[in-house]
Backbone atoms as SQL, in Angstrom:
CREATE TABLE atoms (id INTEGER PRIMARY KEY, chain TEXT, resi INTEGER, resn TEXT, atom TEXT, x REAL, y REAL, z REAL);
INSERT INTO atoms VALUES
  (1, 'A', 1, 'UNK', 'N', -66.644, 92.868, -99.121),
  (2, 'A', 1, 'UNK', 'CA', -67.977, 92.753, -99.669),
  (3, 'A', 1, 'UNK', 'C', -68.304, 91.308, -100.031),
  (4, 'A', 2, 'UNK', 'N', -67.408, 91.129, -100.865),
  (5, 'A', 2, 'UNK', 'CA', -67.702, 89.208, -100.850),
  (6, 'A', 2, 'UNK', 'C', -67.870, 88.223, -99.557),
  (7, 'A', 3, 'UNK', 'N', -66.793, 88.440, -98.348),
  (8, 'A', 3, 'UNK', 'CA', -67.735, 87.764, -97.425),
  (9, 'A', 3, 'UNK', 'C', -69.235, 88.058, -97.229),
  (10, 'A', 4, 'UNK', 'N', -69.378, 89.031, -96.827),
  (11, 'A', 4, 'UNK', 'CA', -70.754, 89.681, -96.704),
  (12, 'A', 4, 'UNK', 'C', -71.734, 89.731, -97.558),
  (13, 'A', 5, 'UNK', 'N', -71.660, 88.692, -98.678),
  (14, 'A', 5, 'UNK', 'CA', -72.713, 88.411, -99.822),
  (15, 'A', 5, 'UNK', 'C', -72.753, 86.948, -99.634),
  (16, 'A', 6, 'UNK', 'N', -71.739, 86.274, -99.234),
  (17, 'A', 6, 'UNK', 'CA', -71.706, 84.447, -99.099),
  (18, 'A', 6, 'UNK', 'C', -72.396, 84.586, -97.623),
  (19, 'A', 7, 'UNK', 'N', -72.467, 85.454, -96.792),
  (20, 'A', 7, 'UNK', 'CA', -73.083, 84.912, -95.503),
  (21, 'A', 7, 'UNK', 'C', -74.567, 85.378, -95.761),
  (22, 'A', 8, 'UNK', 'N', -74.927, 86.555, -96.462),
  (23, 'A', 8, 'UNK', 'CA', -76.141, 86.526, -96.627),
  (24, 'A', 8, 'UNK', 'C', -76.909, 85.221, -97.171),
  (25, 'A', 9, 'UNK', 'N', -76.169, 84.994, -98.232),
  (26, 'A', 9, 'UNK', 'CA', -76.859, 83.678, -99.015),
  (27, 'A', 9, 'UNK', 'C', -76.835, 82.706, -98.509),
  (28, 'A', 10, 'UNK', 'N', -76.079, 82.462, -97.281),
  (29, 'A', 10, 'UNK', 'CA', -75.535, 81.532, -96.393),
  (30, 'A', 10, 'UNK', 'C', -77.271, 81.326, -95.752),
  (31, 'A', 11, 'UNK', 'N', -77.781, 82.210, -95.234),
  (32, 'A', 11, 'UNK', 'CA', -78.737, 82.772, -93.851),
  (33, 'A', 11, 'UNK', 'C', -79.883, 82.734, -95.316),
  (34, 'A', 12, 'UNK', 'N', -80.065, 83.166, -96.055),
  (35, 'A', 12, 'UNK', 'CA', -81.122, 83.322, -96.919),
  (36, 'A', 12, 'UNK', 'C', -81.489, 81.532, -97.221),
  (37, 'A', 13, 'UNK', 'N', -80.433, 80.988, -97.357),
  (38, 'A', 13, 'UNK', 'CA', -80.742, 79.697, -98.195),
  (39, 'A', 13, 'UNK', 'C', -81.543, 78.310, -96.491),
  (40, 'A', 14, 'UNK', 'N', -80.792, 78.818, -95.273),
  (41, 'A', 14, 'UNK', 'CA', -81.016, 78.283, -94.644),
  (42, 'A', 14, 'UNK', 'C', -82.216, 78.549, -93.893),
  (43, 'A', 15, 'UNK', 'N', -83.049, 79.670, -94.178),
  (44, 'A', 15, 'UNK', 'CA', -84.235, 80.190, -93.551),
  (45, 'A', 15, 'UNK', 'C', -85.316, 79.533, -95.124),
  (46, 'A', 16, 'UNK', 'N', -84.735, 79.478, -96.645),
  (47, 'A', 16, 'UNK', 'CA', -85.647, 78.273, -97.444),
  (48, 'A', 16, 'UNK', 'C', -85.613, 77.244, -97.042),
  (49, 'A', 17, 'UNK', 'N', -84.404, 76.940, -96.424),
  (50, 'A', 17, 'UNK', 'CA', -84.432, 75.381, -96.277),
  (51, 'A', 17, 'UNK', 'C', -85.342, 74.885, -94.686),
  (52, 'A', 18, 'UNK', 'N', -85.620, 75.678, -93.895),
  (53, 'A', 18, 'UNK', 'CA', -86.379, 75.818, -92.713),
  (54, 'A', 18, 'UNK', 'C', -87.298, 75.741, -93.130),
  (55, 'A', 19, 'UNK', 'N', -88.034, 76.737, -94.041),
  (56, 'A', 19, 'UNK', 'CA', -89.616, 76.979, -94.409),
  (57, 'A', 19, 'UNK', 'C', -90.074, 75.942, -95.480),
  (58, 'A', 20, 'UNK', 'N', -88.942, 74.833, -96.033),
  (59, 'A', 20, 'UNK', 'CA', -89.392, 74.122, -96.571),
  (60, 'A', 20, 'UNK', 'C', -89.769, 72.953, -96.316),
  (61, 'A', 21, 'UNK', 'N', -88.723, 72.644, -94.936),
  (62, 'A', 21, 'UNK', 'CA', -89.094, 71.457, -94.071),
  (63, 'A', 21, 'UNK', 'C', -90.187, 71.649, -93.218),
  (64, 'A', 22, 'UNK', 'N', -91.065, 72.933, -92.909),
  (65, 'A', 22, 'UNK', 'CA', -92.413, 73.497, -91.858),
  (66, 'A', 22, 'UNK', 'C', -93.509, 72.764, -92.811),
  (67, 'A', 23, 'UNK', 'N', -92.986, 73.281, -93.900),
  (68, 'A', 23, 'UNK', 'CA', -94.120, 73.369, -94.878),
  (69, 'A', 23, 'UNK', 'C', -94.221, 71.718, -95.400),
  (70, 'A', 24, 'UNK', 'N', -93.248, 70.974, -95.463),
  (71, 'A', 24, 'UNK', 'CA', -93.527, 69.661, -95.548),
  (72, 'A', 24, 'UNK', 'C', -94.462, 68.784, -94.741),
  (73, 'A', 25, 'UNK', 'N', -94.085, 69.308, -93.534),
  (74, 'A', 25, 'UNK', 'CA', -95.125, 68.792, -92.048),
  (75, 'A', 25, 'UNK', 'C', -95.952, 69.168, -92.345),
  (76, 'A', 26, 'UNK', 'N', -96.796, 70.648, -93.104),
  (77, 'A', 26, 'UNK', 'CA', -97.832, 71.167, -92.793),
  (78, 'A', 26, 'UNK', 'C', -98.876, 70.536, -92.542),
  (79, 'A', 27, 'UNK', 'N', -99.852, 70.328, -92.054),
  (80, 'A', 27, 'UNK', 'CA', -101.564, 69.354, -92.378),
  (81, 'A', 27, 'UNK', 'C', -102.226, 70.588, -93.681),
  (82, 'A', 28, 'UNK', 'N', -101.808, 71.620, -93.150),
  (83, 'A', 28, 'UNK', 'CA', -102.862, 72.553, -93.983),
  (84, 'A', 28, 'UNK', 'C', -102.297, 72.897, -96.090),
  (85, 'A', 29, 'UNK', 'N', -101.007, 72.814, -95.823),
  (86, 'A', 29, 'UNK', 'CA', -100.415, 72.954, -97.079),
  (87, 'A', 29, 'UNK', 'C', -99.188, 72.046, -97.053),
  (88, 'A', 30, 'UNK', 'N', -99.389, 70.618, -97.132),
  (89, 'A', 30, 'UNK', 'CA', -98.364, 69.698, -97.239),
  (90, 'A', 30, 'UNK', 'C', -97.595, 70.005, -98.564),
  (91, 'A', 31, 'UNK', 'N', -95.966, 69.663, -98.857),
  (92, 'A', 31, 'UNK', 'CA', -95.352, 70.252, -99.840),
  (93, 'A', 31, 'UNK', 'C', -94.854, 68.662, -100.203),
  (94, 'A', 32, 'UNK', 'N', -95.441, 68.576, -101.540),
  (95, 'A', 32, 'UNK', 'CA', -95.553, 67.067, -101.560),
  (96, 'A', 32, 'UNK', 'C', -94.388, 66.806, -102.541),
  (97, 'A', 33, 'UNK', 'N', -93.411, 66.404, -102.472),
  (98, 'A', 33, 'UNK', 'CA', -91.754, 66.080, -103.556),
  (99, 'A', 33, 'UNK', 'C', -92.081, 65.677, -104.364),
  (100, 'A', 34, 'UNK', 'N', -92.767, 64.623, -104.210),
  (101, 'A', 34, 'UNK', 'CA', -92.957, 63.715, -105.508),
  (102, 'A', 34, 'UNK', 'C', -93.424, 64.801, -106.886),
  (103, 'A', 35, 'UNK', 'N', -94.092, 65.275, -106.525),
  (104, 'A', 35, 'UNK', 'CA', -95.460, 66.461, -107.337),
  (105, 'A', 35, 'UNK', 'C', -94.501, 67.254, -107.542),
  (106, 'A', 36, 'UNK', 'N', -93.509, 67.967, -107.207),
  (107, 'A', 36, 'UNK', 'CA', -92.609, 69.177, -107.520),
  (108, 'A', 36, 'UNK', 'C', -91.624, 68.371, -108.265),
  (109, 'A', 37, 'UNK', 'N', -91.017, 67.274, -107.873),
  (110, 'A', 37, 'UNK', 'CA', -89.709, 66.975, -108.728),
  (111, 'A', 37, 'UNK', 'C', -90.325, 66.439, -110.300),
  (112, 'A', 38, 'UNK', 'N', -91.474, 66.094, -110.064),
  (113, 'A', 38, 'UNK', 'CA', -92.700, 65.774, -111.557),
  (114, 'A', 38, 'UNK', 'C', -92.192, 67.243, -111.966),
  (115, 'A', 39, 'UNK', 'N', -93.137, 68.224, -111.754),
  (116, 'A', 39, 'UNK', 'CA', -93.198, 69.370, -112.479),
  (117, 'A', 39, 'UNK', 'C', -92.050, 70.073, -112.815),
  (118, 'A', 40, 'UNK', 'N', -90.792, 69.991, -112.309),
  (119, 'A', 40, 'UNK', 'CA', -89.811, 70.266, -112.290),
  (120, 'A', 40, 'UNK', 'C', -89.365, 69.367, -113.789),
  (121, 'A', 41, 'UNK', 'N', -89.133, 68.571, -113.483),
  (122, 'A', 41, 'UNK', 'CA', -88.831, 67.814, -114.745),
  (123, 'A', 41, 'UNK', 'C', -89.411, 67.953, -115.620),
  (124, 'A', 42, 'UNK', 'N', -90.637, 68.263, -116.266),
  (125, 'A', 42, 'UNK', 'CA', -91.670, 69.099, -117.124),
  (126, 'A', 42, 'UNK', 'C', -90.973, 70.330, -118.134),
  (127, 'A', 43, 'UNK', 'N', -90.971, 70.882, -117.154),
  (128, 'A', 43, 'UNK', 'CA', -89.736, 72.193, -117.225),
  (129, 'A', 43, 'UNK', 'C', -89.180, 72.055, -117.785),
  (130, 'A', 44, 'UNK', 'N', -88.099, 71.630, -117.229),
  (131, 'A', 44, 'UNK', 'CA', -86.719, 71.177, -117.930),
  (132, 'A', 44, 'UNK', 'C', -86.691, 70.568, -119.124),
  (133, 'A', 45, 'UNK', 'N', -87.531, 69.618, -119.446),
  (134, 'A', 45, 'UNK', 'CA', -87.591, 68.734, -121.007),
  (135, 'A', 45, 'UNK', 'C', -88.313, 70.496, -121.823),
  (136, 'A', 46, 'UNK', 'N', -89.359, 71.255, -120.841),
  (137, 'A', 46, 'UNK', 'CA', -89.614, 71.822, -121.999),
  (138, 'A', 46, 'UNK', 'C', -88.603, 72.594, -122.888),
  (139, 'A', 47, 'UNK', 'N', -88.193, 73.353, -121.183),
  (140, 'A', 47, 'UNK', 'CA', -86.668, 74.067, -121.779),
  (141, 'A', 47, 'UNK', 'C', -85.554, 73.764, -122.783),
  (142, 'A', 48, 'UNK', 'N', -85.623, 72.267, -122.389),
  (143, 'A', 48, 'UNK', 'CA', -84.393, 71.704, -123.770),
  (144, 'A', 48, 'UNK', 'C', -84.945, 71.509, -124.788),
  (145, 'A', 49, 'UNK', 'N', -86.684, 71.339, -124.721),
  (146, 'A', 49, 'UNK', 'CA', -86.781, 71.460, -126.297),
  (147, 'A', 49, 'UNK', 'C', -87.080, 72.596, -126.851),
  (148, 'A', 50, 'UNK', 'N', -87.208, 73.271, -126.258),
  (149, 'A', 50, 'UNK', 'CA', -87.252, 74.758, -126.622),
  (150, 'A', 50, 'UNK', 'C', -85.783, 75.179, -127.111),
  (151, 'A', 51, 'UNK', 'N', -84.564, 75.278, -126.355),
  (152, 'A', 51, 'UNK', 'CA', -83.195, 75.552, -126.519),
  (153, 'A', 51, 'UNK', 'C', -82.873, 74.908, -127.914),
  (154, 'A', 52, 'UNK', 'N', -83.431, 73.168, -127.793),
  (155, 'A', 52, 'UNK', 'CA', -82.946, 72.609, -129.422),
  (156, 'A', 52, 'UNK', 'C', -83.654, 73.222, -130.404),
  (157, 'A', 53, 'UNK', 'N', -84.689, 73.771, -130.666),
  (158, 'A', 53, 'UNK', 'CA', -85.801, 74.426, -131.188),
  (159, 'A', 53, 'UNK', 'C', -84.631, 75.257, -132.217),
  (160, 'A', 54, 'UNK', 'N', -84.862, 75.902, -131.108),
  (161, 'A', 54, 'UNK', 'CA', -83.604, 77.346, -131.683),
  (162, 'A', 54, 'UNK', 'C', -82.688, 77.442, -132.120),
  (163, 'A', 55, 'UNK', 'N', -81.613, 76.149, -131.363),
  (164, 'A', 55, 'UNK', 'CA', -80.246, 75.784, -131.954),
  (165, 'A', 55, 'UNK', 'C', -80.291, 75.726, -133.234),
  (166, 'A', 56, 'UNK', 'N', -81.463, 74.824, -133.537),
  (167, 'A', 56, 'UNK', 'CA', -82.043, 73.880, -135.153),
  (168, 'A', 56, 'UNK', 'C', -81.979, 74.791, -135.867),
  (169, 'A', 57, 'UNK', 'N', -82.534, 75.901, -135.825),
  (170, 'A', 57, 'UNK', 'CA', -83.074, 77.266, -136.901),
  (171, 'A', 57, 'UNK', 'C', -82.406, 78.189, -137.271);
């Protein structure tokens, strides 16, 4: 069963990683990095201040 869960994720991760490089080319829905690794990082600071939030209390 464990092989057969690493090859799925194997095939799952490489059909995101396909549709993410289509979608980079797109003209119609360009997938712009700069703009995601921004918002991404957003996130994350919120998350840790949220996590310290809690720790604190």
């Amino acid at each position: 069963m464990g092989i057969h869960c690493f090859n799925v994720m194997w095939l799952v991760t490489g059909v995101w990683g396909l549709l993410a490089l289509h979608l980079a080319d797109d003209p119609i829905l360009p997938f712009n990095y700069v703009s995601y690794t921004e918002q991404l990082w957003v996130g994350i600071c919120f998350l840790s201040f949220i996590i310290a939030y809690f720790l604190s209390h």
